[in-house]
Each structure stands twice: as C-alpha cells, then as structure tokens.
N, C-alpha and C positions, 0 to 999 in steps of 0.2 A: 129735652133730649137732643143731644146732637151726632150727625155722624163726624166722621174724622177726615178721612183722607179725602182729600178734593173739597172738603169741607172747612173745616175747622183750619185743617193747617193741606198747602199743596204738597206736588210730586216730594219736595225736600222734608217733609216731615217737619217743618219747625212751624210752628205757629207765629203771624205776623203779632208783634206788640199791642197795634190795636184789639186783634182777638184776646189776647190774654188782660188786657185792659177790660175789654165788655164783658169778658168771664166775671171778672172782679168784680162789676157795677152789677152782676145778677145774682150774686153771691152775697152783697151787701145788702142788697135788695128785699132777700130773702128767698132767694128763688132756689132748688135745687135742680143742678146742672147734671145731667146723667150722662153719660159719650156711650155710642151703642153704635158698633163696626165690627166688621167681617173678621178682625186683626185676632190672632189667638193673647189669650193673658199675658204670657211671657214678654212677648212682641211689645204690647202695649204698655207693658212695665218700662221696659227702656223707653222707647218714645214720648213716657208720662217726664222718667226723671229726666230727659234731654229738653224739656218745657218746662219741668218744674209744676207739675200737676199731680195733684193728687183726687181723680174725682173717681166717683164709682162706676162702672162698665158694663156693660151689657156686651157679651166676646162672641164670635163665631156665628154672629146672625142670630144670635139669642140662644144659645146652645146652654149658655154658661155666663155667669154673673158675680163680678168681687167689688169691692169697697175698697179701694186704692188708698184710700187713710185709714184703714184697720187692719187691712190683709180677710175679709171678712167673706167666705161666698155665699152669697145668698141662692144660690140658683144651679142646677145642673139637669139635663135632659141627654143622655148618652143613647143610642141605636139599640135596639132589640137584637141579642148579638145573632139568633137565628134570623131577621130580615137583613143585618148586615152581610151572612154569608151570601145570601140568596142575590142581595143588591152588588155585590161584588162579582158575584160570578154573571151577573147579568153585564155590566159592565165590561169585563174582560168580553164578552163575544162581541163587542164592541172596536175589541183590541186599546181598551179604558181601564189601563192600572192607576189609581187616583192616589196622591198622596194621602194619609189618617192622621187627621189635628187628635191629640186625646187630652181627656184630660190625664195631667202627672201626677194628682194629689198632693201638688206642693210640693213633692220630692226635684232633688236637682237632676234627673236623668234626663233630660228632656222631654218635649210634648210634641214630638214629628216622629210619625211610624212610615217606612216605607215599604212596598210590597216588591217583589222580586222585580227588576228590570221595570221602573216606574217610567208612565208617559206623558208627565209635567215638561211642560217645556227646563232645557236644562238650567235657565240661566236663575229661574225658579228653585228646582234643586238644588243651585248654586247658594241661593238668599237662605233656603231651610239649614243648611249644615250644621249651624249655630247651635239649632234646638233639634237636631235630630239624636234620636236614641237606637243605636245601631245594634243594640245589643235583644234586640223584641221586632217582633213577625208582625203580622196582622191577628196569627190567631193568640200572640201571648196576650191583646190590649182588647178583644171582642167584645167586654163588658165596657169600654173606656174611651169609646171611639164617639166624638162630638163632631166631626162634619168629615167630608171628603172633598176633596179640591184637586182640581187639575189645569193648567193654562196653558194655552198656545195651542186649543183644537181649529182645525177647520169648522165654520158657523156651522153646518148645515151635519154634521156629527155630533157637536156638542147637544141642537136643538132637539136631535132623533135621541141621543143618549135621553136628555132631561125628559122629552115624552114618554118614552118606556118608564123611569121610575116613577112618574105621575102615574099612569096606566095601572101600575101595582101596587101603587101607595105603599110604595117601601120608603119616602121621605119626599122632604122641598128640594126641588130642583130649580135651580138659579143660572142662566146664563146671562153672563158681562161682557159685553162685545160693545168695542173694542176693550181689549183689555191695556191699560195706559201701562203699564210696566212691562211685559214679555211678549205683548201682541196678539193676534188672534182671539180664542173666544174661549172665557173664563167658565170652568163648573165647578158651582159646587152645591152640595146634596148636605139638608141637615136631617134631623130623624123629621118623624112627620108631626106634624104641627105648631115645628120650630119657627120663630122669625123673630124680629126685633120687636113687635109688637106681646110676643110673648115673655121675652126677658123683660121689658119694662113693667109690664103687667106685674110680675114677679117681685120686681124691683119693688113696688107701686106697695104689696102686699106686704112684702117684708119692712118696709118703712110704717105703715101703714096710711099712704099717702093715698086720696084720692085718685083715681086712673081716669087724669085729666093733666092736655100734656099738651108743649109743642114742640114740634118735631123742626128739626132742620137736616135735609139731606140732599144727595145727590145722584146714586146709583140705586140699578135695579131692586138691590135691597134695601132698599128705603122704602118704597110703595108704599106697603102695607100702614105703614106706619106713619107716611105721608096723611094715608088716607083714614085713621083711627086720631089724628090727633087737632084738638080743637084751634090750634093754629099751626098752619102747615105752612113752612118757610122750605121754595126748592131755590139749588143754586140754578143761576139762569144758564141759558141753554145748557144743560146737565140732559141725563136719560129721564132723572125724575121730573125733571121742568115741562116733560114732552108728554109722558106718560101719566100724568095726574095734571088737577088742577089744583096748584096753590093758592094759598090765600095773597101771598108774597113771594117773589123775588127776589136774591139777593146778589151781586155778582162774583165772582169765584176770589178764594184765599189770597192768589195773586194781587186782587183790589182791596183785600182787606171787607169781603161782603159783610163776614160773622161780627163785623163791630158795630153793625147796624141793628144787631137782633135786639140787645133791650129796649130800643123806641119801637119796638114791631109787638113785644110780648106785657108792655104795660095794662 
C-alpha cells in the first residue's frame, strides 16, 4: 500500500522515473501495489493517466474504493444522512461550512457538493471547480456524502472543531497542519470507522488476499495504517516519521525515496 502525495509522487504530482520503475520491479515480482490517499476518484483518475498508472485505490481515507484497470468499486461507506445533518449543523456553530466529496455513481455531474457561502480557503474552491456540481445542495446528496473537507482553518478551531465530532462520534476527524498547498490547518471528517486501514481491509477481501501489507506513507492519515501494517516504510522527517515508529525510512519523492521500496519489502 502506498500513499500518494508527498509520497509516491511530490507537490507537482508526477511521479519521478525511478518510482515508476520500482512500481514495475514489484509488479513483476508479484506483488500487488494498492495507492490509498485522501484524493477523491475523479482527481486520481487524471493524475493516474498523467503517470500512466493504472492501480487500484483506496480514495477519501478509505471512504471509497475502485480498480483503475476495470473501472471496478469494490468498497463504499457513505454518512448516516441523519448524523450528517446533526454533524453539519454542529459544524456551522463553528462558523465550519465544509466542502462534500460524494460519491457521483460513475455519472459525469461531478463529485463536489457545496454548501451556501463555503469556508474552504478560496484558492481550494478555486482547484474544486473542475468537479464541482453546481446544480445539488447538501440536502439533494445526504445519502452520498463520503468525507467533508475544509482548508486554511486557524490550528486551534480546526483542533476544537475535530474534538466535538469525536465527542459525538458522528465520524474521524483528521487534522493536517501545515497544510502544504493552501496553508493553515486541513479538516477533514470521514463517517465513523473510516480510515485507510479499512479500505485496504476491503480491498484485502474483495481480492481475497490475506490482510498482510506494507504500507508506505507520509501524513496524518497514514497512522493507522502505518501502524496495522507488517512493514511500515515512513517518508523521513514527514508527520508520519514523528508520530509512529517505522520499521524504515525513506527520503521524500524529490530523492526519489519510493525507488528504494522493493529492497525494503523482500
């Protein structure tokens, strides 16, 4: 399992040659390759064919789950649309309108819901446009909604927002600070008992592969998954490098670290 961004490939999205070369030598191998990031489907679609990848994903923190050489999903866990309303309105006393990833069911309308006067940093709203479906509320998508996401909080709101939805176990709260693309401090809320540990899982079942794995990540949303997986590669000095104990090290995308992983995972 690998994550993506800051991972696999840096800020520019492309993956260095080396990487796609060690992909190949683990692929020959016989290994299979799973990518499991924060990124919605859609996203990840263009960024696969911009590399030339076609591997299966684990999307939205484990929300959601497709097979990139079948079109195939194996996996979906959308919000309880009644703790959705409740988590929303908890949110707003917050002065927290969060963007809604949903899933589109394959339709081309897009998969970005916004709520009235959203308070994602704009430059954020600016990157969504692309997938946004202008034409649907929050409450046309209630049954549809796979994560909430918001960037450029002050730390110390985001952290009081993510404690309240912990408190009521209306889902996983995730804060990303610094956030490396818009700044400030990243949330986002999956339903409750989502994480990449659970898409793989899924993955794991639907293959019907043993759920025995090794992970390679970088941010907050790795942990879990850092720490469920029998060899755990963090990128160095990362959040994940600080906050767990890897088995390994590797140095960020910029160095080409990910082309070090098949002599780690033998």
């Amino acid at each position: 399992m690998t994550d993506l961004d800051r991972t696999f490939w840096g800020l520019d999205c492309v993956a260095p040659t080396a990487h796609l070369e060690a992909l190949a030598e683990l692929e020959a191998a016989g290994h299979v390759v799973l990518a499991a990031t924060g990124r919605r489907l859609r996203n990840i679609g263009r960024l696969f064919e911009l590399n030339s990848l076609r591997l299966p994903a684990v999307a939205l923190d484990g929300s959601i789950g497709m097979d990139f050489a079948t079109k195939e999903r194996f996996h979906r866990i959308a919000f309880d649309p009644a703790a959705l309303s409740e988590l929303l309105d908890i949110l707003d006393t917050h002065g927290i309108r969060p963007c809604l990833y949903i899933d589109d069911r394959g339709q081309p309308d897009g998969d970005v819901v916004l709520p009235e006067n959203p308070t994602s940093e704009p430059t954020h709203l600016e990157f969504l446009e692309e997938d946004l479906n202008p034409t649907l509320s929050p409450k046309d998508v209630e049954s549809d909604v796979l994560e909430l996401v918001l960037t450029g909080l002050p730390s110390d709101l985001a952290h009081l927002a993510a404690k309240e939805v912990h408190s009521r176990s209306l889902g996983v709260a995730r804060v990303d600070e610094p956030d490396p693309l818009y700044g400030g401090s990243r949330l986002t809320v999956s339903p409750p008992g989502i994480s990449k540990v659970s898409g793989v899982e899924a993955f794991c079942q639907w293959k019907g592969h043993k759920f025995d794995f090794a992970a390679i990540g970088d941010g907050v949303n790795d942990l879990e998954l850092l720490e469920a997986a029998s060899i755990s590669i963090a990128i160095a000095g990362s959040h994940a490098s600080q906050a767990t104990t890897p088995h390994h090290l590797i140095p960020p995308p910029e160095q080409s670290g990910w082309a070090t992983v098949p002599g780690l995972v033998r």
